[in-house]
C-alpha positions in Angstrom: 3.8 -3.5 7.9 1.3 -5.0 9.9 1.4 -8.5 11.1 1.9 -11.3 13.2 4.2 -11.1 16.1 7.0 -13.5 14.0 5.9 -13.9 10.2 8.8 -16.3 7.8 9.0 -16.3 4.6 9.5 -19.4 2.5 11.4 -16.9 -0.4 14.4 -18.0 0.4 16.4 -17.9 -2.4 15.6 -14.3 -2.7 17.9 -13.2 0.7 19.2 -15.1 3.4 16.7 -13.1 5.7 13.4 -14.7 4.5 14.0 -17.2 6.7 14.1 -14.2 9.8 11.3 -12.2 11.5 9.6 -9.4 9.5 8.9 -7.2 12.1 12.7 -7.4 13.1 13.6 -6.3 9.5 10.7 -3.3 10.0 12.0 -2.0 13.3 15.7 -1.9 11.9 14.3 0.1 8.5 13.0 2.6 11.4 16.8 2.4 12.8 18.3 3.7 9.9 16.2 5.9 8.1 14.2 7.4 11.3 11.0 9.6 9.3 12.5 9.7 5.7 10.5 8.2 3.3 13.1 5.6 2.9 12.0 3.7 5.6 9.3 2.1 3.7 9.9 2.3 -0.2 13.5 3.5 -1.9 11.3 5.0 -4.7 10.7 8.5 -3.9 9.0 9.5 -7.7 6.9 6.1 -7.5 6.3 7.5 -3.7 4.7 10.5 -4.7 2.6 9.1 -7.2 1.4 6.7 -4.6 0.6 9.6 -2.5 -1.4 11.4 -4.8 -3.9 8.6 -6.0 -4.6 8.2 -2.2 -5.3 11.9 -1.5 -7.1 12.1 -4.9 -9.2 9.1 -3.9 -9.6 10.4 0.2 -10.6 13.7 -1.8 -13.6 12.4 -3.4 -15.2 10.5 -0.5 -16.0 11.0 3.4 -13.2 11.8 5.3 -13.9 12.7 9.0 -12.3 9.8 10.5 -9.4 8.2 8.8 -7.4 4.8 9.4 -3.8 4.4 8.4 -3.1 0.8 8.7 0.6 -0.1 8.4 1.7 3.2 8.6 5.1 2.3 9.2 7.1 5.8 9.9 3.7 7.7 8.9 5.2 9.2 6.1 1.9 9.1 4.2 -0.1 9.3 7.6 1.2 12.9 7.7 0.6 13.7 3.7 -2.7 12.7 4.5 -3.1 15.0 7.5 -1.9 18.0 6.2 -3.7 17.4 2.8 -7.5 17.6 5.0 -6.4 19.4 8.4 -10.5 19.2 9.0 -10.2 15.2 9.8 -9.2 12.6 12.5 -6.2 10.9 11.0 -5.1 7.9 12.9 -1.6 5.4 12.0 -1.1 2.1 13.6 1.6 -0.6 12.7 2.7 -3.6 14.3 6.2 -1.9 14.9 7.2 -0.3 17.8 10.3 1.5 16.5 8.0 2.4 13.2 5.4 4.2 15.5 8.1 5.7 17.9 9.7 7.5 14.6 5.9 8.0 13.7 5.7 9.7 16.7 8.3 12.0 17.1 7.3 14.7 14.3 3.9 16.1 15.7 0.6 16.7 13.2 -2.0 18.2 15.0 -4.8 16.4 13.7 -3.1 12.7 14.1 -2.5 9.4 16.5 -0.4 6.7 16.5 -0.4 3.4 18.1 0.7 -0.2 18.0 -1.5 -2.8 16.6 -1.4 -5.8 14.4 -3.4 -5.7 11.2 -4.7 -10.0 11.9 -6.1 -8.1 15.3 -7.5 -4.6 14.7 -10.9 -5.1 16.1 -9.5 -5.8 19.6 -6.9 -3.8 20.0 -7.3 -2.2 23.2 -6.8 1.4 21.9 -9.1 1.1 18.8 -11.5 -0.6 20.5 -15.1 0.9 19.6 -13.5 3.3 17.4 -15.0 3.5 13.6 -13.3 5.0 10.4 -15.0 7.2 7.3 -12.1 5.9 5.6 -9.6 2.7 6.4 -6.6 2.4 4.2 -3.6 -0.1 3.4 -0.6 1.2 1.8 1.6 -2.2 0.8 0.4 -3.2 4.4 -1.2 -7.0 3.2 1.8 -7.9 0.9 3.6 -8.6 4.6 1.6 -11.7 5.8 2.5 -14.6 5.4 0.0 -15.8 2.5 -3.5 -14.8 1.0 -5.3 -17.0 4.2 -3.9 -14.2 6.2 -4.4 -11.1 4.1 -8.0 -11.9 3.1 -8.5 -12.2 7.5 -6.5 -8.7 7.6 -8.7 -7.3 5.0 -12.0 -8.5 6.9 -10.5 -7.0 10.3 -10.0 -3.4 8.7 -13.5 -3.8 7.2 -14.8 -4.1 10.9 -13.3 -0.3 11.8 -15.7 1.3 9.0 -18.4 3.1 10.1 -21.6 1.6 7.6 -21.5 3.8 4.7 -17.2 3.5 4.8 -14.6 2.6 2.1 -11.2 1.0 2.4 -8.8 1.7 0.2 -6.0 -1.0 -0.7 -3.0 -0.4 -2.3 -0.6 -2.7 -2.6 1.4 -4.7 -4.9 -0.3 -7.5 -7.0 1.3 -10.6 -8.3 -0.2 -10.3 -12.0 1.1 -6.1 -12.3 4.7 -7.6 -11.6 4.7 -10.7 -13.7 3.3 -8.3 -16.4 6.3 -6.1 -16.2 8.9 -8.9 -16.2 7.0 -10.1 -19.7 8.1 -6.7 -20.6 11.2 -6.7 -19.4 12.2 -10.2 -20.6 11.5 -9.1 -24.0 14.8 -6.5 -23.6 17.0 -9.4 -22.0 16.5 -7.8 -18.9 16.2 -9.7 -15.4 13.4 -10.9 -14.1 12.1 -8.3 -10.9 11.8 -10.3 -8.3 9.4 -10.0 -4.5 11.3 -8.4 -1.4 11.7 -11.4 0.5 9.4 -10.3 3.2 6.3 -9.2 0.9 3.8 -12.1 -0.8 1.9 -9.8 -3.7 -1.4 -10.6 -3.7 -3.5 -12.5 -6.3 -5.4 -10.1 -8.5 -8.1 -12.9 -9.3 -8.0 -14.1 -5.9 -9.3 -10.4 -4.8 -11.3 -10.0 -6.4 -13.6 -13.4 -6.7 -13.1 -13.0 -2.7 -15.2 -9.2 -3.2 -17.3 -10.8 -5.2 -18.1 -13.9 -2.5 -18.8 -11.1 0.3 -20.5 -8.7 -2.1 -23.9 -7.6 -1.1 -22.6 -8.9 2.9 -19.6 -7.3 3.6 -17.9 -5.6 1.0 -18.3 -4.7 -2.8 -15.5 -3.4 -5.2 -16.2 0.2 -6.3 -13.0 1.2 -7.9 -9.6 0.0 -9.3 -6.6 1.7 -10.9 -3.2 0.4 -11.2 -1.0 3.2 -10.2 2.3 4.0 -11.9 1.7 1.7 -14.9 3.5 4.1 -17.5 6.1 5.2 -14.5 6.8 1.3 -14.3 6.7 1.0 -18.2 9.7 4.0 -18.2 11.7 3.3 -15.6 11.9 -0.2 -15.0 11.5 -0.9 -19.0 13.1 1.8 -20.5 15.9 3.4 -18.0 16.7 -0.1 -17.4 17.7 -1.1 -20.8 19.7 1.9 -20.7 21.3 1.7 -18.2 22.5 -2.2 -19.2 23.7 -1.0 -22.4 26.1 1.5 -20.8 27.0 -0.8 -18.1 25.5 1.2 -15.3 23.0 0.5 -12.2 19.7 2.1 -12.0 19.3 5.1 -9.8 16.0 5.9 -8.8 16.1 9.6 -9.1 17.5 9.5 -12.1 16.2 12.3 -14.0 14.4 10.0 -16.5 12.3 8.7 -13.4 11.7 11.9 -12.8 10.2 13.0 -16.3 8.9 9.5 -15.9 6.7 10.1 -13.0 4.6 13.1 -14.6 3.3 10.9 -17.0 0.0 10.0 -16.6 -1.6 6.7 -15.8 -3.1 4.8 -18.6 -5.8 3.1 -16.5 -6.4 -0.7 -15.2 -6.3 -2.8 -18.3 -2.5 -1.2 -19.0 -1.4 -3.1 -16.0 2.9 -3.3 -16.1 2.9 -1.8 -12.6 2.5 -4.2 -9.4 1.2 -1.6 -7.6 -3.0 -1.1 -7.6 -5.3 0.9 -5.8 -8.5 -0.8 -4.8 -11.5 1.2 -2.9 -14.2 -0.9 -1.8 -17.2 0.1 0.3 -18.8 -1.2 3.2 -22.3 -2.8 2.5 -23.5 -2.9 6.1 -25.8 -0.2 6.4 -24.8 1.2 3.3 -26.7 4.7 2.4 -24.1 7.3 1.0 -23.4 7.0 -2.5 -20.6 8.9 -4.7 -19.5 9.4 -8.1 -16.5 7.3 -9.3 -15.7 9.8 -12.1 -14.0 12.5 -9.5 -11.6 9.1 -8.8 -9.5 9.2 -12.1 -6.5 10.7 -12.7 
C-alpha cells in the first residue's frame, strides 16, 4: 500500500475506480474497517496462512530490526511483534488514515510512520535507519507497473543492514493465470486483478535478481503460499457453490478445512500469492540454512 502520491490504473474495465487515486481507495479501506484485518485482504483463512509463512520465514533468520513496508492497518506489523517481543518492529505506509488506525492499538516493541515505498531511503524519519529484516506483504502489486516496483524493491534493499534479507510476498501474474487455467476447465470465471493492484511478472523477478546478483541482491528462497488453499477454495468450493446457485463465502467451512492443508511447494503454483526472501550481497557474511524455511 505504498506508493506514489496519485497512482491510475489503466484496468478499467475491471471498476469504474481504476481510473481514481489509490491511496484514496486505501485511506477509505482504513474508514470502514479501522484495525480489522479487512482492511487489507477479505480472506481471513488465506490471511493466516500468509502470516505464518512470514513468521516461519522471520523465525529462521536475523531479526533485531524489522521493516514492515506497506503495512497498511499493521495487522501483520503487530503478528509480527508479538510473535518475537525481543525485536524492533517498525510499519510504514504511504497512508495516513492506514497508519493512524495503525497507531491507535499500542505494541510495545513497534513504530509507525508515513512513507512512500518509490522514497524509503529519504524519508526523513527512516533516514540512516537499517533493517535485519525488510518485508513487503502485497505492497509492490500497488504501483503503477514493473518500472516502479523493480525501483521500490531497490529502495527497501537500501534499509538492510549488509548481511539482511527482504522478504516479498505478493501476488504474481503467472500464480493467478495458473488458477484461472484451473478454473476454466470447470466453466468457472476467469479471477480477475483488483483494479488498483498490477501482479508482478514472475520471470521478470526473477531475471531482474539474477541481473543484480553478486551486486545487490541474490534470490535465496521461494514458496508459493496457499497453492492447495487456492486449489480448494477457489477450484473446488467454487464449483460448488455454482452448481447450487450460491456465492462464495470466504469463511465457509470448506475454506476453513481448506486452509490446514499443507503447501505443496513452488512448482504447484495455482496460488498468485508467493513468498520471495532474497539477501543482501553488500557486505554479505551471515549465512543460514534454507531447510528451517519450509513448511
Amino acid at each position: 500500500m505504498a506508493g506514489t502520491a496519485k497512482r491510475k490504473s489503466s484496468r478499467s474495465k475491471i471498476s469504474p475506480q481504476s481510473e481514481g487515486d489509490v491511496r484514496a481507495f486505501w485511506d477509505q479501506q482504513a474508514k470502514e474497517h479501522g484495525p480489522s484485518d479487512l482492511a487489507t485482504n477479505p480472506d481471513p483463512h488465506y490471511r493466516a496462512l500468509e502470516i505464518e509463512s512470514i513468521l516461519r520465514v522471520i523465525s529462521a533468520i536475523k531479526h533485531e530490526t524489522i521493516l514492515d513496508v506497506g503495512c497498511g492497518n499493521g495487522y501483520t506489523t503487530r503478528a509480527i511483534a508479538k510473535k518475537f517481543p525481543e525485536s524492533e518492529v517498525t510499519g510504514v505506509d504511504f497512508s495516513e488514515n492506514m497508519i493512524n488506525e495503525a497507531t491507535r492499538l499500542v505494541t510495545p516493541n513497534t513504530d509507525f510512520c508515513v512513507a512512500d515505498i518509490l522514497s524509503l531511503s529519504r524519508n526523513e524519519i527512516l533516514r540512516g535507519r537499517k533493517y535485519d529484516v525488510v518485508l513487503s506483504t502485497r505492497c509492490l502489486i500497488n504501483l503503477a507497473n514493473w518500472e516502479e516496483q523493480k525501483i521500490g524493491i531497490l529502495e527497501m534493499r537500501k534499509m538492510l543492514v549488509p548481511d539482511g534479507r527482504m522478504i516479498l510476498v505478493e501476488n504474481v501474474q503467472e500464480g493467478l493465470d495458473n488458477l484461472n487455467d484451473l478454473r476454466a476447465k470447470f466453466g468457472l470465471e476467469k479471477i480477475e486483478p483488483p483494479w488498483h493492484n498490477k501482479y508482478l511478472p514472475n520471470d521478470g523477478i526473477r531475471a531482474f535478481i539474477e541481473e543484480i546478483k553478486g551486486n545487490l541482491l541474490s534470490m535465496e528462497y521461494v514458496e508459493n503460499i496457499g497453492n492447495l488453499y487456492y486449489l480448494l477454495s477457489r477450484v473446488l468450493y467454487a464449483k460448488l457453490c455454482k452448481d447450487q446457485g450460491i456465492e462464495p463465502d470466504y469463511n465457509n467451512p470448506i475454506n476453513a478445512i481448506a486452509s490446514q492443508v499443507p503447501t505443496m511447494g513452488e512448482y504447484y503454483a495455482c496460488s498468485p500469492n508467493y513468498m520471495f526472501v532474497l539477501k543482501n550481497e553488500i557486505g554479505m557474511s551471515a549465512q543460514w540454512d534454507t531447510k528451517k524455511l519450509s513448511s
